[in-house]
N, C-alpha and C positions, 0 to 999 in steps of 0.2 A: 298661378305662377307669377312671380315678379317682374315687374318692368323689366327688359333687357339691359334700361339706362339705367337701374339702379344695383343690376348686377354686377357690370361695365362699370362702373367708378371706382368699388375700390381697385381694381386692376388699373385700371387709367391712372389712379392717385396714385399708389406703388412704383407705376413706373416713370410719371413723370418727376417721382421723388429722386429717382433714381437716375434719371437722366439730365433733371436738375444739376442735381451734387457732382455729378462726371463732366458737367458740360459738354453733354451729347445728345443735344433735344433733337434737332436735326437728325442724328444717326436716327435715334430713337421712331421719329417722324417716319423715314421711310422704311426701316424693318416694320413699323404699323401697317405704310400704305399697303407693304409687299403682302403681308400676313393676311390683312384685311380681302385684299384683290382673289387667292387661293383658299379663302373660308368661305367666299358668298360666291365663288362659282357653283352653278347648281349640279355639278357631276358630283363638288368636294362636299355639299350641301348633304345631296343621298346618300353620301359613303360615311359621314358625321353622323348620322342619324338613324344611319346602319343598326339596330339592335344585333346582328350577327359578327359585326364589325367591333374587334376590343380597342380601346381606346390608344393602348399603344402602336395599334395599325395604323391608326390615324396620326398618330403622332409622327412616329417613323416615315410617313408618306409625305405628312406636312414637311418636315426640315429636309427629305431628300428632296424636296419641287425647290424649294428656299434654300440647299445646302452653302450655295455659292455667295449669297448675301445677309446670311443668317450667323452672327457669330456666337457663341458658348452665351450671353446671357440670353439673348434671342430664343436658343433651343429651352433652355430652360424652361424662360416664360411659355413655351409652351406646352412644358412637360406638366407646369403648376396647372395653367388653366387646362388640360387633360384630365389630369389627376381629378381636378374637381367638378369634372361634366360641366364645362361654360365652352366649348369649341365653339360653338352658336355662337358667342357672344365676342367674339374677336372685333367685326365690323363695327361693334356699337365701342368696344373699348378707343379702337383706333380713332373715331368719330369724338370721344370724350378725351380723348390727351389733345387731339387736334384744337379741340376751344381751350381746352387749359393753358397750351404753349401758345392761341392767340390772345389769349389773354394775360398772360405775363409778358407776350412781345408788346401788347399794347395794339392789338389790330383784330377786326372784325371782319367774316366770314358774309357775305350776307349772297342770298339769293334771290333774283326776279326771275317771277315766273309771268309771262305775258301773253295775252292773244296774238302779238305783232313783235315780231322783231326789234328789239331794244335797240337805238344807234348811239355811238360814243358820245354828243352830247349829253341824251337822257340818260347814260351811264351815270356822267361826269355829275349830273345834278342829281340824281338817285344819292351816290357815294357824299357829293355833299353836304344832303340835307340827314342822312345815316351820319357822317361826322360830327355833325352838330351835334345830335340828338343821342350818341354811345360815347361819344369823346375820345374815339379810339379811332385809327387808320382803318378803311372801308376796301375789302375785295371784295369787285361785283362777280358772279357769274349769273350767267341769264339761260331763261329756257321759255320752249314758246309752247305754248298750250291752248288750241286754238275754242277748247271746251269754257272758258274763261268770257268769251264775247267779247272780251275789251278792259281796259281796268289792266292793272296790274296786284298780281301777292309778292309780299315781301318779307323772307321768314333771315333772322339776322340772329345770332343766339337762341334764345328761348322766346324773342319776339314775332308776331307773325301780325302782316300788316296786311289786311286784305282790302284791298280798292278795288275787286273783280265786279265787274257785271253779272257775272252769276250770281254771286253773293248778294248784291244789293235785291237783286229781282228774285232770290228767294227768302229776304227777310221780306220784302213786297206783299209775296205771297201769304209767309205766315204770318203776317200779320192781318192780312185779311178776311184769312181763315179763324 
């Protein structure tokens, strides 16, 4: 089967074509988040992957959970990717308009992941030395991951910067081996 990311773009390209041209990246944006959050819950997960379950149940189910924030092109988009057995692949589409709108705002997404608690300093200089280096505005978010030993990973678009102590001490390793 296909990467999910490469099933997810042209839906992401579509719609942010779409929300381009209307000047509705923003709406667009959070009908994503909202879509995204009720696809990768794992109750909506088993009932998606229901083989007893027709697509239009799911369909039906999705836009009544989203009726309130979901307008006529919203339902749509969900009756297309129904129609063509990708429900699965909502969280990766929303994930893939998400870098295309930061990318045409001109701003970057990046994440640290660390053994230790990240402080607004080493934000402030993370974000900066990412500015430099994407030339684009830097939003950090952090997360601690104590299996890491120390070091930090830095995954920024498609870049992934590993400075982890794990990492180092298992190239260590194979390379001894």
């Amino acid at each position: 089967m296909a990467e999910l990311s490469t099933l997810a773009r042209p839906y992401a390209q579509a719609i942010f074509n779409l929300a381009q041209a209307n000047n509705t990246l923003k709406a667009w944006s959070d009908t994503l988040a909202l879509l995204k959050e009720v696809t990768a819950n794992e109750s909506m997960v088993e009932f998606i992957n229901n083989p007893g379950v027709a697509d239009e149940q799911v369909t039906s189910l999705i836009i009544d959970i989203c009726k309130e924030e979901l307008d006529e092109q919203g339902q749509n988009f969900i009756k297309i990717v129904a129609e063509n057995g990708r429900l699965e692949v909502i969280p990766t589409i929303a994930d893939s308009f998400e870098a295309m709108r930061a990318e045409e705002e001109g701003s970057i997404e990046a994440q640290v992941i660390s053994a230790y608690a990240v402080n607004a300093t080493q934000k402030k200089s993370i974000a900066a030395a990412l500015k430099k280096k994407f030339g684009r505005e830097v939003t950090i978010t952090t997360q601690t991951d104590k299996i890491l030993l120390g070091g930090v990973i830095i995954r920024a678009g498609d870049v992934v910067i590993d400075g982890s102590v794990k990492s180092q001490l298992e190239k260590i390793t194979h390379s001894l081996l």
